[in-house]
C-alpha positions as CSV (number, residue, x, y, z in Angstrom):
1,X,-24.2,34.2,-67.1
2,X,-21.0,32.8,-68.3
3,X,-18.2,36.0,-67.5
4,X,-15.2,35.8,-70.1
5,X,-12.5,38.8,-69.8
6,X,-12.9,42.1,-71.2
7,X,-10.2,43.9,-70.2
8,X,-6.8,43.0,-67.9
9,X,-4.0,45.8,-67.2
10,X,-1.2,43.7,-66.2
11,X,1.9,45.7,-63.9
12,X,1.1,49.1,-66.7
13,X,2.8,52.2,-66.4
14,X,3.0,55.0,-68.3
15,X,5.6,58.0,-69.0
16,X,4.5,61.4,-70.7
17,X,6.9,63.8,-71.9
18,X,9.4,62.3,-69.2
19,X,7.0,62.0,-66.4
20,X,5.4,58.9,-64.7
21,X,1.4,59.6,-65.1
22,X,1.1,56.3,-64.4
23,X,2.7,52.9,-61.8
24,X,2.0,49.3,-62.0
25,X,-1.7,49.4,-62.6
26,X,-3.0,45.9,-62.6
27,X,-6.7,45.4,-62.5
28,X,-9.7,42.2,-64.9
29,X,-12.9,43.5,-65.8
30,X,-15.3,40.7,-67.0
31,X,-18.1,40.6,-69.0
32,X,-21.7,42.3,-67.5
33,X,-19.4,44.3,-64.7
34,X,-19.6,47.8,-64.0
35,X,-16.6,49.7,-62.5
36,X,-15.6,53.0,-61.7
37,X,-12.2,55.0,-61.8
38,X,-12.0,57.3,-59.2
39,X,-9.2,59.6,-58.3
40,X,-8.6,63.4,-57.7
41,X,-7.5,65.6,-61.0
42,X,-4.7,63.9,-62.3
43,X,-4.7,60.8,-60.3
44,X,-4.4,58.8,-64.1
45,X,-7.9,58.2,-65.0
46,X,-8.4,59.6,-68.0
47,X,-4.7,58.6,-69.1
48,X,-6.1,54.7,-68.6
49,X,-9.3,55.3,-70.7
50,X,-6.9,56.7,-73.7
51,X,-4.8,53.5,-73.3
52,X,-8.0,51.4,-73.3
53,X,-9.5,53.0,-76.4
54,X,-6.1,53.0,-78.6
55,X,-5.3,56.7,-78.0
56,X,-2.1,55.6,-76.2
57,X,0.3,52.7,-76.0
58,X,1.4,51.5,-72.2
59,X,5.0,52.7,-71.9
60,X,5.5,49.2,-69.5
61,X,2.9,46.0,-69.1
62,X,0.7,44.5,-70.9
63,X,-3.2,45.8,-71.8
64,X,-5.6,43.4,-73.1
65,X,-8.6,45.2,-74.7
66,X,-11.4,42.0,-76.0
67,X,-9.0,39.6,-76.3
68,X,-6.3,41.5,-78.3
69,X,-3.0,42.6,-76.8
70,X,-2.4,46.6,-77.4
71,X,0.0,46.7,-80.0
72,X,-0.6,43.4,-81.4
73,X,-4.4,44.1,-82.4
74,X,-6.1,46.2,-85.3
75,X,-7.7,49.2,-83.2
76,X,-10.2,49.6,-85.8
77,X,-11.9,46.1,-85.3
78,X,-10.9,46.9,-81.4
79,X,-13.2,49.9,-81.7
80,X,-15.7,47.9,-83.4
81,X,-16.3,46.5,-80.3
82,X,-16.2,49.1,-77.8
83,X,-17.9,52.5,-77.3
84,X,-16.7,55.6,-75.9
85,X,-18.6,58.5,-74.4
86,X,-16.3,61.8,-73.7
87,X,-16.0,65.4,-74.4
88,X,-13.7,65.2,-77.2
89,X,-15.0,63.1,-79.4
90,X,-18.1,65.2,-79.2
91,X,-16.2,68.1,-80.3
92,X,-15.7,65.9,-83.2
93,X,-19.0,65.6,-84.5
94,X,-20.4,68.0,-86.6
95,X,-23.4,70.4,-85.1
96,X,-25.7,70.9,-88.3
97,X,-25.9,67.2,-88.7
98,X,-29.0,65.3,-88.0
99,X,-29.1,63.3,-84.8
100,X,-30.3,60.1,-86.1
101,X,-27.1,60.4,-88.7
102,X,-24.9,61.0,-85.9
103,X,-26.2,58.1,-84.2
104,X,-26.0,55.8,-87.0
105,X,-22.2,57.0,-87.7
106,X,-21.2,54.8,-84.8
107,X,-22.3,51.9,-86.8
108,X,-18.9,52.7,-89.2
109,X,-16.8,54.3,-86.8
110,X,-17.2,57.4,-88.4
111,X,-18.0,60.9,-87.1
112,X,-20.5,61.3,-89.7
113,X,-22.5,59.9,-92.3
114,X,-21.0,60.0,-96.2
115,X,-23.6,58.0,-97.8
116,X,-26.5,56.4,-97.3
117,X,-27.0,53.8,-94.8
118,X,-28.8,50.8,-95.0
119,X,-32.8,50.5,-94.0
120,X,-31.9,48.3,-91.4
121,X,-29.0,51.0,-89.2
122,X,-31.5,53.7,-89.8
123,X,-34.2,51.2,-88.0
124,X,-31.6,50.2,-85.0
125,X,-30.7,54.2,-84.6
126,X,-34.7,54.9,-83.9
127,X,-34.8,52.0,-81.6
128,X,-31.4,52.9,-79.6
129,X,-33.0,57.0,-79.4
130,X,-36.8,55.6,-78.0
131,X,-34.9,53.5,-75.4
132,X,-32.6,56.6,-74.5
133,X,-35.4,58.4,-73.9
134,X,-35.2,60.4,-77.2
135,X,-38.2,60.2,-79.0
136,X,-39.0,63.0,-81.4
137,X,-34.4,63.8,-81.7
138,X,-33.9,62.2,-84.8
139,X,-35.2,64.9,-87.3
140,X,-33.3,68.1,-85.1
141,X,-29.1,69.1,-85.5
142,X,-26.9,68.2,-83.0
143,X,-26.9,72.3,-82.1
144,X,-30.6,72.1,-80.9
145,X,-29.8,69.9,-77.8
146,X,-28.8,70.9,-74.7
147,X,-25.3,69.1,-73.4
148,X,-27.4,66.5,-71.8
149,X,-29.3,65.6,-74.6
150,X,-26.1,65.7,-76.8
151,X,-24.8,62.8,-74.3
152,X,-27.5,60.6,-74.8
153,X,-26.6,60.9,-78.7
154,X,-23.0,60.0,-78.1
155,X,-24.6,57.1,-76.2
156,X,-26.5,56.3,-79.1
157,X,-23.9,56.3,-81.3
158,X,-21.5,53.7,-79.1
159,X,-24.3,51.5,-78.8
160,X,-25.0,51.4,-82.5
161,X,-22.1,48.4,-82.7
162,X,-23.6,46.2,-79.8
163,X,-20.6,46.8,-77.6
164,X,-18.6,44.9,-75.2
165,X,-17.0,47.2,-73.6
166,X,-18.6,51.0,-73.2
167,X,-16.2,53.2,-71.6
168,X,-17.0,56.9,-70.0
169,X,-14.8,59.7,-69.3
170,X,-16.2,62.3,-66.6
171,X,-19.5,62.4,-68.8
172,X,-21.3,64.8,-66.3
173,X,-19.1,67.4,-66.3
174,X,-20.6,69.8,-68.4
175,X,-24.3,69.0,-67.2
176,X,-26.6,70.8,-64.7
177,X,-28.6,68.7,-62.0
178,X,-31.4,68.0,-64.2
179,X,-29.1,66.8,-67.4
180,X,-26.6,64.9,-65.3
181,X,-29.7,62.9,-63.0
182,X,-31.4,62.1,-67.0
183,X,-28.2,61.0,-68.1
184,X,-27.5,58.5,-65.1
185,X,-31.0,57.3,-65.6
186,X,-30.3,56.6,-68.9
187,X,-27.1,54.7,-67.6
188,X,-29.3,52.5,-65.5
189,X,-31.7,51.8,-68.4
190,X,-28.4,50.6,-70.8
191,X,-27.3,48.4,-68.0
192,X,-30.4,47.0,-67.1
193,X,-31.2,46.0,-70.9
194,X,-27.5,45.1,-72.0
195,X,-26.6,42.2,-68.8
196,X,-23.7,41.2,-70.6
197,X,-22.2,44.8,-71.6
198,X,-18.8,45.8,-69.3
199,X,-18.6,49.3,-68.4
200,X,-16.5,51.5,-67.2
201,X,-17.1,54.9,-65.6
202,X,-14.4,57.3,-64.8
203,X,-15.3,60.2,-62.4
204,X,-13.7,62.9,-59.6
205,X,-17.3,63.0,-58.3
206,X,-18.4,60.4,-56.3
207,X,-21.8,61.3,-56.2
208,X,-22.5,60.9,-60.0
209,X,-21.6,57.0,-59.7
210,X,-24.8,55.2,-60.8
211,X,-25.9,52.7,-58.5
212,X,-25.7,49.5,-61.0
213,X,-22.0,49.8,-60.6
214,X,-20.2,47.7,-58.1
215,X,-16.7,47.8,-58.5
216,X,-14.4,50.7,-58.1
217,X,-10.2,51.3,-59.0
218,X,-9.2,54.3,-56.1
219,X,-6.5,56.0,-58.0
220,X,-4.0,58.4,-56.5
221,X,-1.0,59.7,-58.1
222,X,-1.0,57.6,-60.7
223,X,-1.3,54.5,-58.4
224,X,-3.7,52.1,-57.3
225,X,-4.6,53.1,-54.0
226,X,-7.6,50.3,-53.9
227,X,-9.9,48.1,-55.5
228,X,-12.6,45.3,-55.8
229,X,-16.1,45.9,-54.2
230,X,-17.0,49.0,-54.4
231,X,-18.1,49.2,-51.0
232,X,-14.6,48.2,-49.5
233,X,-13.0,50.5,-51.9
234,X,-15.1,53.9,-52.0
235,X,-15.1,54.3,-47.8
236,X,-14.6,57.2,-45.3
237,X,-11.3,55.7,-44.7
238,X,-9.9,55.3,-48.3
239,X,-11.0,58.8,-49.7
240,X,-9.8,60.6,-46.8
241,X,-6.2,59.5,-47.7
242,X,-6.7,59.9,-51.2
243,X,-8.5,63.6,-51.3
244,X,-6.1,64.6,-48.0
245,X,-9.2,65.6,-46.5
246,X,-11.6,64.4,-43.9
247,X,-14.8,62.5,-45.3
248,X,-18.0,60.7,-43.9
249,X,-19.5,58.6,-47.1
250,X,-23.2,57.9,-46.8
251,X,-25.4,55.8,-49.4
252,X,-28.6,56.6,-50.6
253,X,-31.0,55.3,-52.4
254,X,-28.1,53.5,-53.9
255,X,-25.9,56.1,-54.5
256,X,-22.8,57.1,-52.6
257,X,-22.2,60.8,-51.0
258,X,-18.8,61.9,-49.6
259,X,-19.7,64.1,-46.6
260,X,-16.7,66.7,-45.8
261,X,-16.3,66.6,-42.2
């Protein structure tokens, strides 16, 4: 599989009401790779996400989002391209709207449906719910599903444009055990059927990283404390200094654990 680049922070920082959030952050994601961000609460993470999905502009650098240069580049045809799965856009959506609408409102970028689609984006929304694993959601309201299943629809709905780029922002958060192992599940499945889709999963909790992804950025105070493999970056060694804590990390049936010690 040829890899072409979907995404390159080049020496970015970023300033917020007078404060540096963020220091020379340099990092390439190419196509069909899977990172994570980790860091500790406010290590930067979600800060990068925002600049990667439009929401901010890089107060130094340069960020190149599918070939455009933020700032240079329409963010709507950006967002054409890319999906994004976090707590605030679900806020967004409207609850007494049908799931299979809300699904199909990723295909305009759109929080909801104001007409009527075509035959054929009603067709691709049932086909993205069956391979989520949500057969029988797309005649209930958003307010019938649990937060889990509610993901899955926000998943839906980014994958409605045939992404590059599918970004997450702590998306197991608000879960329980059950919802958030589902969820990751259905993570596997997108990456398993999509080998040419970049995505990015940002996270405090190590053990929520799905096994298909194996590269990791180590944030700590808005810095890069490492990155590459994700086995060289997420070790015993690396989160100990960046949690100030003593930790033992173990892998399990592809999954890593940190282990306070």
């Amino acid at each position: 599989m040829k890899q072409t680049t979907v995404l390159e922070f080049s020496h970015v920082s970023e300033d917020i009401q007078n404060n540096r959030v963020l220091s020379d952050i340099s990092f390439k994601i190419h196509s069909g790779e899977r990172w994570t961000i980790v860091g500790p609460n406010g290590s930067g993470k979600t800060t990068i996400l925002k600049i990667i999905n439009g929401y901010l502009r890089p107060s130094e650098g340069k960020v190149t989002v599918l070939g455009g240069v933020l700032g240079d580049t329409s963010l709507p045809e950006m967002r054409k391209k890319s999906g994004f799965v976090s707590s605030y856009l679900d806020n967004l959506l409207v609850s007494d709207d049908n799931v299979l609408d809300v699904v199909v409102s990723g295909r305009y970028g759109a929080t909801r449906l104001w007409g009527v689609p075509p035959l054929g984006d009603v067709r691709k929304g049932r086909k993205i719910l069956r391979e989520l694993g949500c057969i029988g959601f797309e005649g209930r309201m958003l307010s019938e599903l649990s937060q889990g299943e509610r993901q899955k629809v926000l998943i839906g709905r980014s994958l409605m444009v045939d992404p590059s780029l599918l970004t997450f922002d702590e998306p197991c958060a608000p879960l329980d055990l059950g919802s958030r192992e589902s969820f990751l599940k259905g993570i596997e499945t997108i990456a398993e059927d999509r080998r040419e889709l970049a995505m990015i999963y940002v996270t405090h909790r190590i053990d929520e990283i799905p096994a298909c992804f194996t590269k990791a950025l180590l944030l700590h105070k808005g810095t890069t404390l490492a990155q590459g493999d994700i086995e060289k970056v997420i070790t015993s060694k690396n989160l100990s200094a960046c949690y100030g804590i003593k930790v033992e990390v173990k892998r399990w049936r592809g999954r890593l654990y940190p282990l306070v010690i």
